[in-house]
C-alpha positions as CSV (number, residue, x, y, z in Angstrom):
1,X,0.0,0.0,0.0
2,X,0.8,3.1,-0.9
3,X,1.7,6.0,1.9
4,X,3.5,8.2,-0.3
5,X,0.5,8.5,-3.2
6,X,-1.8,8.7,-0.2
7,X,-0.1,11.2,1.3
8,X,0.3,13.4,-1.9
9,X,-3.4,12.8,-2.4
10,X,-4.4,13.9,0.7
11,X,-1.9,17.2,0.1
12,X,-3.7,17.5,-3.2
13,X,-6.7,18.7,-1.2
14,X,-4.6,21.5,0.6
15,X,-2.0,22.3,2.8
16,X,-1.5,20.2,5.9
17,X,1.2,19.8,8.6
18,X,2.0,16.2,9.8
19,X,0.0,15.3,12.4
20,X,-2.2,16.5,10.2
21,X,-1.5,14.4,7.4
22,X,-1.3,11.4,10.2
23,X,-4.9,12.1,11.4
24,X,-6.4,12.4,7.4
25,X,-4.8,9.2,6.5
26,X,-6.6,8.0,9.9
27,X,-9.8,9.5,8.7
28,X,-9.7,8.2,5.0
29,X,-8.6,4.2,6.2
30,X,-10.9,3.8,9.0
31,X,-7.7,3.7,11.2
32,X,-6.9,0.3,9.6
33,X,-3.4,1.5,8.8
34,X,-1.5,2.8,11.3
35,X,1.4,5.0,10.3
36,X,3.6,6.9,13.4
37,X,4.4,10.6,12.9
38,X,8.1,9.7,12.1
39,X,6.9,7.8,9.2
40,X,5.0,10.9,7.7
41,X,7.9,12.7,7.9
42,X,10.2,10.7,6.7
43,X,8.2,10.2,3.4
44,X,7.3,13.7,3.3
45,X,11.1,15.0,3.3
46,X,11.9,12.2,0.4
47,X,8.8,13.9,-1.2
48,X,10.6,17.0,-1.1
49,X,13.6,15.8,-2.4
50,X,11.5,14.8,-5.6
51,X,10.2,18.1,-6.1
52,X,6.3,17.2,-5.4
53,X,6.0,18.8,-2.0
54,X,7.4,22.0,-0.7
55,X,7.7,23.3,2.7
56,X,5.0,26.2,3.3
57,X,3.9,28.3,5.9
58,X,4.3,28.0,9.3
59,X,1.3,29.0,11.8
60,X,1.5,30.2,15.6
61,X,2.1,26.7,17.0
62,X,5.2,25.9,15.1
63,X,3.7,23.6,12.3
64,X,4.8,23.7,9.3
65,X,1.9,23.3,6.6
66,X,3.2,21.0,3.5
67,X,2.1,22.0,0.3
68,X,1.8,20.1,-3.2
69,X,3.7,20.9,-6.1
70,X,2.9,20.8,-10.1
71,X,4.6,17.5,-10.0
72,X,3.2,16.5,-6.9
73,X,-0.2,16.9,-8.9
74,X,0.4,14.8,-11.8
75,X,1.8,12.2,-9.7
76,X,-1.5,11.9,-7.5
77,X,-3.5,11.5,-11.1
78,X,-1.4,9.4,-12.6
79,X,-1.6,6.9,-9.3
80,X,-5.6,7.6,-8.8
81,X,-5.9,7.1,-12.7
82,X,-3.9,3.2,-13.2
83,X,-4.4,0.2,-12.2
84,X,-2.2,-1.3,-8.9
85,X,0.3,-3.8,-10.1
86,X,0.1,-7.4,-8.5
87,X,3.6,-8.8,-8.1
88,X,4.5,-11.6,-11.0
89,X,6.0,-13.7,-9.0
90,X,4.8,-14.8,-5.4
91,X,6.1,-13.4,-2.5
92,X,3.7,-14.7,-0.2
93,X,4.7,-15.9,3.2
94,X,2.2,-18.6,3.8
95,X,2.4,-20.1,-0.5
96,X,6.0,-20.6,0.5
97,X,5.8,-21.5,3.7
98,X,3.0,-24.5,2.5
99,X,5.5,-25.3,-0.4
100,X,8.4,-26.2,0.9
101,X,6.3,-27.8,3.9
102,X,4.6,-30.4,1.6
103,X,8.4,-30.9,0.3
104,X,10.0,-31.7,3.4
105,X,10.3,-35.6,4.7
106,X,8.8,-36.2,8.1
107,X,6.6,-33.3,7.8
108,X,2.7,-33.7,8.4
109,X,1.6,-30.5,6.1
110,X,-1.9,-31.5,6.9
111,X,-1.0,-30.2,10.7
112,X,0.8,-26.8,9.1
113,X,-2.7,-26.3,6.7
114,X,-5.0,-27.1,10.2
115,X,-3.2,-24.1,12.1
116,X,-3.4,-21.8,9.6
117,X,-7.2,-22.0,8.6
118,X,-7.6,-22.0,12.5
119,X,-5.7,-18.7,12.8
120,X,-7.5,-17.7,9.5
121,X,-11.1,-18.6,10.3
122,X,-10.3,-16.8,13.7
123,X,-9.1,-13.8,12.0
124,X,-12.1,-13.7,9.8
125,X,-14.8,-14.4,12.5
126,X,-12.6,-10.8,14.3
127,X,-13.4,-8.9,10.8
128,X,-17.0,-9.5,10.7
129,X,-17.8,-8.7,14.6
130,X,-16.1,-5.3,14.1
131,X,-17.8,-2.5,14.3
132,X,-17.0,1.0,13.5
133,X,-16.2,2.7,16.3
134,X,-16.4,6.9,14.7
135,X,-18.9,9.0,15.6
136,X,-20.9,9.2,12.9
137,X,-21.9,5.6,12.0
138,X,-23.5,6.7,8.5
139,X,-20.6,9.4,7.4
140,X,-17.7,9.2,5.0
141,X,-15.3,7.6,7.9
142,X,-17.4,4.9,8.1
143,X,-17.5,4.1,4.4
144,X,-13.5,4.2,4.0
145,X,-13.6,2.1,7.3
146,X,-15.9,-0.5,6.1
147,X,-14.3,-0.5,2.5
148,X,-11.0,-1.7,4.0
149,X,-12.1,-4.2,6.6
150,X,-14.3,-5.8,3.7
151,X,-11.2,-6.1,1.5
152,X,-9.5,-7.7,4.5
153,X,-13.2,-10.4,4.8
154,X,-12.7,-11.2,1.1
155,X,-8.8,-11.3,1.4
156,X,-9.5,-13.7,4.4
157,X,-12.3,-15.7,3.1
158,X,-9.8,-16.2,0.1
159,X,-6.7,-17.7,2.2
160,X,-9.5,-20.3,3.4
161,X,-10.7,-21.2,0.0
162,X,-7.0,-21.3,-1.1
163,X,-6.0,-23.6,2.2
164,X,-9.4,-26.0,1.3
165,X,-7.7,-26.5,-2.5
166,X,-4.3,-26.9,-1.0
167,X,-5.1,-29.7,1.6
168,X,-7.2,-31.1,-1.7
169,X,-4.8,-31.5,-3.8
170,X,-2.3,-32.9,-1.4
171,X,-4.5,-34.9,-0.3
172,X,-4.1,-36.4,-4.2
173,X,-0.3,-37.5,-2.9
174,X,1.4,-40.0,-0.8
175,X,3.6,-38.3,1.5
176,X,6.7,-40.3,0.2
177,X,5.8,-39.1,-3.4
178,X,5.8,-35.4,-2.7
179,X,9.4,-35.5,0.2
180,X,12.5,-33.9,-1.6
181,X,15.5,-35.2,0.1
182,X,18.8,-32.9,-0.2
183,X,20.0,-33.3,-3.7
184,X,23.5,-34.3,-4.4
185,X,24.1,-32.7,-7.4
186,X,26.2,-29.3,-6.4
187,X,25.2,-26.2,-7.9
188,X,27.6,-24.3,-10.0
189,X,28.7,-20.8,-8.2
190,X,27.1,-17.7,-10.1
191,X,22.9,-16.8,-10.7
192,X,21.1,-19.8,-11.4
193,X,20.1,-20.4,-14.9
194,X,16.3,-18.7,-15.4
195,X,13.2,-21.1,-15.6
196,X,11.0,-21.1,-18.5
197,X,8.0,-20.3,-18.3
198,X,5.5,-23.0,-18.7
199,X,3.7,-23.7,-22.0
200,X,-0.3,-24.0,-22.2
């Protein structure tokens, strides 16, 4: 997720100092995201460096008010205007994880599979008793609220489909077939050759 377009976007509305900036991002995620002050700043100084925000007034309290640049504006409709890229390749924690599990000898994957969809279908049962907490149950904070914690639902209720298919189609393979004992073929030193990509 993006803090820096955020930010900008958020800039794009009108000057703002950083706690500021900390309590719109609040406002806009439903508090889903936290960020710590330190974090604004530090993205709003490399923002200055790129030449989309500049350093504005400063009011009687010692804040200094951010402002957006030309740049800064173009950037913000470019990101709100294009798709988000997904990653090509996976860099997921738990498809790994499960991978080189159902690889391992001795390993009962079918126990690593159990305690995730526990944690999962624990996670997901937390997501649909929450409740927005704001003060105005039927305002703009309670719509960016509820569009984020249903992402995380359908992101949850995903990883439980996903775990179902996985336990599935090990279920399709002896353990012995699927263990990978250390190979002892030795791997020449320098990058390793790239894999093709597989043909319909």
């Amino acid at each position: 997720m993006s803090v820096r377009q955020s930010l900008l976007a958020i800039l794009d509305q009108g000057p703002c100092y950083g706690y500021q900036l900390r309590a719109e991002f609040d406002r806009r995620t439903g508090s889903t995201w936290p960020l710590n002050v330190g974090q604004i700043y530090n993205t709003l100084d490399r923002l200055e460096r790129d030449g989309l925000v500049a350093k504005g007034d400063v009011d009687d309290q010692g804040h200094v008010y951010w402002q957006i640049t030309d740049a800064g504006s173009a950037e913000v409709r470019a990101w709100l205007t294009s798709p988000v890229e997904r990653n090509q390749g996976t860099r997921d924690e738990l498809a790994i994880k499960l991978a080189v599990a159902a690889t391992l000898p001795g390993v009962d994957v079918g126990d690593v599979i159990q305690t995730q969809r526990l944690a999962s279908l624990s996670q997901l049962q937390e997501l649909n008793r929450a409740k927005y907490a704001g003060a105005n149950p039927d305002g703009p904070e309670e719509l960016a609220w509820s569009l984020v914690v249903d992402s995380m639902i359908f992101a949850a209720e995903a990883e439980v489909r996903w775990l179902d298919h996985t336990e599935q189609r090990l279920a399709m393979h002896p353990g012995h077939a699927m263990a990978l004992e250390l190979s002892t073929e030795r791997p020449k030193r320098g990058r390793p050759a790239a894999v093709r990509e597989a043909r319909a």
